[in-house]
N, C-alpha and C positions, 0 to 999 in steps of 0.2 A: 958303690954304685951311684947316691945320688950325685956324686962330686960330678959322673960323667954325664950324666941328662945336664944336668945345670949348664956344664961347658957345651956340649951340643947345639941349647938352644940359645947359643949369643950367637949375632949374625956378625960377620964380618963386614967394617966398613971402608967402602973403595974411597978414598977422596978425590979420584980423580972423575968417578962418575959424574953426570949430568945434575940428578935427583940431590946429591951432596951441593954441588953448587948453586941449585936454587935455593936449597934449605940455609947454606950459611948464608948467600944473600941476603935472603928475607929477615935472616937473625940479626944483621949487621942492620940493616934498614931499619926497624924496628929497636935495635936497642940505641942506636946512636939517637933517634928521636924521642928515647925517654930521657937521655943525657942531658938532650937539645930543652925538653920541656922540664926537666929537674932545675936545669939554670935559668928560664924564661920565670918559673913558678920565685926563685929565689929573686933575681931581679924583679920583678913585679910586685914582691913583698918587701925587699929595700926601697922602691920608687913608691911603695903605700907610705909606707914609714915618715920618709921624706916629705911625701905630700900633705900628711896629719901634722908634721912638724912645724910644715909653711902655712897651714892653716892655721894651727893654734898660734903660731908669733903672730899673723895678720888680725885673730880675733881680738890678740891683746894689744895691739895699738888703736884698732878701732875701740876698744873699751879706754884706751887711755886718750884718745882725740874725744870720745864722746863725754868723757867726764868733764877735760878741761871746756869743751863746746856749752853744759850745763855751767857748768861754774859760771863761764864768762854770759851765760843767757840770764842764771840768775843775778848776779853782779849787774846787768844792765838794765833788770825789770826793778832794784832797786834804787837806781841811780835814777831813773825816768817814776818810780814813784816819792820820791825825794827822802826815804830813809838813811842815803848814802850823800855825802856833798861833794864836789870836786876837791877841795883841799885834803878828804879823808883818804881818798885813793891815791897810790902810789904813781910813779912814772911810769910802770910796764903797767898795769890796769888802764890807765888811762889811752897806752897806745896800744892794748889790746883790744878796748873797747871802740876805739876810733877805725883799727882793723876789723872790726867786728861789723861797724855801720856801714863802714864803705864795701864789706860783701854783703850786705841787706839792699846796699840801694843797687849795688848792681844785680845781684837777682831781681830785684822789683823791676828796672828798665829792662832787663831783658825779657822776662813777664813779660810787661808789657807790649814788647816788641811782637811776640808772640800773638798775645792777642788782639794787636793792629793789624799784623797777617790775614789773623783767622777772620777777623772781620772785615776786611779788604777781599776777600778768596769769596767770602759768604754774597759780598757784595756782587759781585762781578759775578756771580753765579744765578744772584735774584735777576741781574738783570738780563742776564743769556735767555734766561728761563721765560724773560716777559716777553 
């Protein structure tokens, strides 16, 4: 007996009804955009990856520019306080160093440059103003 209530209460399902074809719609809608966000989540965890990976090689050049950058800073506060002599340094020190000055003067002029602007701007402003 219970074998026949059991079967009784399965409903039979039409596929060709209406209420069938919004349900598997909505099924197919919904599972094809967890697929869509399954692969977005995975892409976006390979493009993390990638992006820590180009960060850390980028931190370690700037660590290895800012070391030689110290090197050749203190190399030249010794050379300008005469602990070091010209004959003691080699041929790349020496045109390291001459590399070094000619980017010091040229930030200083253009410093300066700057602050002939800002003092030309300042001027022509006192005098609008009087």
């Amino acid at each position: 007996m219970k074998e026949n209530t059991q079967e009784k209460s399965l409903v039979q399902v039409n596929e060709n009804g209406i209420f069938y074809k919004i349900k598997s719609f909505f099924k197919n809608l919904f599972n094809r955009n967890n697929t869509a966000n399954n692969y977005a989540i995975v892409k976006e965890d390979k493009s993390i990856v990638e992006s820590e990976n180009t960060k850390n090689t980028f931190m370690e050049s700037i660590k290895n520019i800012e070391n030689e950058e110290t090197k050749l800073l203190k190399l030249q506060k010794q050379y300008r306080s005469g602990e070091i002599k010209e004959e003691e340094l080699t041929q790349e020190q020496v045109n390291s160093l001459c590399a070094l000055y000619d980017r010091q003067i040229a930030n200083l002029k253009k410093s300066n440059e700057i602050r002939k602007q800002k003092l030309l701007e300042y001027r022509r402003k006192m005098q609008t103003d009087n």
